[in-house]
C-alpha positions as CSV (number, residue, x, y, z in Angstrom):
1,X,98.4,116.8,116.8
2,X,100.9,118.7,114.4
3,X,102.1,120.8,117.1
4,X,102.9,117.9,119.7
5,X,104.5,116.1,117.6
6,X,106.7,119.1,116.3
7,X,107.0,119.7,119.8
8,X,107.9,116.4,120.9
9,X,110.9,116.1,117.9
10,X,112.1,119.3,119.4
11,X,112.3,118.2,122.9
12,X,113.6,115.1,121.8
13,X,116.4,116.7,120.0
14,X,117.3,119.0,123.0
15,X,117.5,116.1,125.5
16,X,119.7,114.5,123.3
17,X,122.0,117.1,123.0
18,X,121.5,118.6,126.5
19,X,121.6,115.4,128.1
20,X,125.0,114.1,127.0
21,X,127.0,117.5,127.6
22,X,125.7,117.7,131.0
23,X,126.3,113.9,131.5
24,X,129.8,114.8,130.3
25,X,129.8,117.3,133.0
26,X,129.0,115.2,135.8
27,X,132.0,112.5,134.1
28,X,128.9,110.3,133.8
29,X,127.5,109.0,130.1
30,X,123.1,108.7,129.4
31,X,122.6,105.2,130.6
32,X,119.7,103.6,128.7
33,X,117.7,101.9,131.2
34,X,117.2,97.9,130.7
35,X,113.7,97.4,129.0
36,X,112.3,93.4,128.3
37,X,109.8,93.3,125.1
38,X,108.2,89.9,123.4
39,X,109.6,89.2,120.1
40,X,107.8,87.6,116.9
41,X,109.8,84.5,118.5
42,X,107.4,84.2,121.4
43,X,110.7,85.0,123.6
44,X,111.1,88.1,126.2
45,X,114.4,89.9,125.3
46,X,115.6,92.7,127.2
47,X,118.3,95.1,126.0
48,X,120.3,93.8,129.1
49,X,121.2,90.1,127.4
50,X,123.2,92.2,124.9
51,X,125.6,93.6,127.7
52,X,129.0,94.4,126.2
53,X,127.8,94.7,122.7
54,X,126.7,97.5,120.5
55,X,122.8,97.4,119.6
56,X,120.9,99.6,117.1
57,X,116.9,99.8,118.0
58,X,114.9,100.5,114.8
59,X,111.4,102.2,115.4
60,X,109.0,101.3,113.1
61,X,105.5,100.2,111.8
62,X,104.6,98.3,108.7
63,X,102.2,101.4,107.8
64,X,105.5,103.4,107.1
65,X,106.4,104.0,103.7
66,X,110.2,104.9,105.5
67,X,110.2,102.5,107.8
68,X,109.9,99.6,104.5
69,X,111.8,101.4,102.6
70,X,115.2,101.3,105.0
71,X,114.2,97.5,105.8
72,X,116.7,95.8,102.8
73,X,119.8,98.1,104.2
74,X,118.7,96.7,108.0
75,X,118.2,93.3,106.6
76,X,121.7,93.5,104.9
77,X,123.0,95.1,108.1
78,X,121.3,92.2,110.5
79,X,122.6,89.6,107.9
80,X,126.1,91.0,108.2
81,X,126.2,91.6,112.2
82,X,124.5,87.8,112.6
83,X,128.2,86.5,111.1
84,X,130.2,89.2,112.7
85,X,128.7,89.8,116.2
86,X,130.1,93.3,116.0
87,X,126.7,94.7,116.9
88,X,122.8,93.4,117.2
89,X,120.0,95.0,115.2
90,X,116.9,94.9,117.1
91,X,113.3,96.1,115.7
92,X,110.5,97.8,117.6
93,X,107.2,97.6,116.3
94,X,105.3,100.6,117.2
95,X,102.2,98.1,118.1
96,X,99.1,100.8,118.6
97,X,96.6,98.3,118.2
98,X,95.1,100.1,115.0
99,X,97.3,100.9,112.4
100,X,100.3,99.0,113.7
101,X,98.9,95.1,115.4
102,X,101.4,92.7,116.0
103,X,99.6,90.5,113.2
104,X,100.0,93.3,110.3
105,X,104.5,93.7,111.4
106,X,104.7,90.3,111.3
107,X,103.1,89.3,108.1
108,X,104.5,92.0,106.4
109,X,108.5,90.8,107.7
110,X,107.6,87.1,106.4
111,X,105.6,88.3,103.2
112,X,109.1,90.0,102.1
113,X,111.3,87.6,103.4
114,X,112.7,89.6,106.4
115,X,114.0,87.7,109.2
116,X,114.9,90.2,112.4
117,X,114.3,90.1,115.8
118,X,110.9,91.9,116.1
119,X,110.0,93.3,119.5
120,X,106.8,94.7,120.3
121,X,106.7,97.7,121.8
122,X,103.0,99.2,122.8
123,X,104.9,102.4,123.6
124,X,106.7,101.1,127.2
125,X,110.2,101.7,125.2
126,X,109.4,104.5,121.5
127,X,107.3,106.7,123.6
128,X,108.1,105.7,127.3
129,X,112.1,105.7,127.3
130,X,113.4,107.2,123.8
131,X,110.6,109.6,123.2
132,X,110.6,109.0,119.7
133,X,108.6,111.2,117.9
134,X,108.1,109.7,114.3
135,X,109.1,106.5,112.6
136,X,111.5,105.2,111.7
137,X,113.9,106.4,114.4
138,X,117.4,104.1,114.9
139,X,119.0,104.3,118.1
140,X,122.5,103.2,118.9
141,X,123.6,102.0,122.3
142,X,127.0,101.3,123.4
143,X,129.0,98.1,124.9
144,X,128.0,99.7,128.3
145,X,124.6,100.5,127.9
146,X,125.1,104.4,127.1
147,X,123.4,106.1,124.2
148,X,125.3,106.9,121.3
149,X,123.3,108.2,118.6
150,X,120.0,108.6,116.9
151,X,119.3,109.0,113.7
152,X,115.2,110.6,112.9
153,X,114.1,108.9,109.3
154,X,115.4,106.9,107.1
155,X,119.1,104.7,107.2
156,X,121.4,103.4,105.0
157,X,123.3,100.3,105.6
158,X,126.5,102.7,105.4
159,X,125.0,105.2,108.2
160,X,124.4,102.5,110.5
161,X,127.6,100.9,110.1
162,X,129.1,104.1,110.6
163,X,127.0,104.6,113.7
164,X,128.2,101.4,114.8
165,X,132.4,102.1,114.5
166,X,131.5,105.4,116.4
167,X,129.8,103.6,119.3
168,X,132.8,100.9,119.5
């Protein structure tokens, strides 16, 4: 299990560096594709009704000591963007059905006064389209729908909001 996931980050972290340089190449960027998850608001959202702006995905499972850790800097950063509109801050639960339930991320966001827009993700989006090989994992995506950046572990408020000028 060690060695898949070792050798998931590492493929991960080649086709993120291989990928844009031979985008670049071709004069063409790495176009996320669109993606449409529930949220804890009993709404479908897909990364397409945020067309034009910046969004951050956060990977994560209440289980995570990282994943709470980092979740006062994202609230502060959601908080901030919500009166701004410079970017969106979307989580991804990494629901497995066992650790992670849509029940536990939920009670742990109200229990601690958290109030984001929580997508579910039962691996269609972490594992399907980003690959991500550990949690937490932040994504950024820009205006156009092109991936940015990624960041493996733990943010900071100041990270993301650099993350976020970079992607402009």
């Amino acid at each position: 299990m060690r060695t898949r996931t070792l050798c998931t980050v590492i493929l991960l972290m080649v086709a993120l560096l291989v990928w844009p340089a031979a985008a670049q190449e071709q004069k063409q960027k790495p176009r996320v594709p669109n993606f449409t998850l529930m949220s804890n608001q009993g709404r479908a959202v897909s990364l397409a009704d945020y067309a034009g702006k910046v969004v951050i995905l956060n990977f994560w499972a209440s289980w995570c000591p990282e994943c709470r850790a980092e979740m006062p800097e994202l609230q502060r950063l959601h908080n901030e963007l919500m009166e701004t509109g410079d970017a969106v801050l979307l989580l991804l639960n990494q629901i497995d059905g066992e650790l992670e339930t849509q029940a536990k991320g939920n009670q742990y966001l109200v229990e601690n006064g958290f109030d984001f827009i929580n997508l579910y993700d039962f691996g269609s989006v972490g594992a399907g389209i980003f690959g991500v090989p550990g949690y937490p994992t932040t994504v950024v995506i820009d205006g156009e729908g092109y991936l940015r950046s990624f960041v493996l572990g733990q943010v900071t408020y100041g990270q993301v909001k650099q993350l976020i000028e970079e992607a402009k």
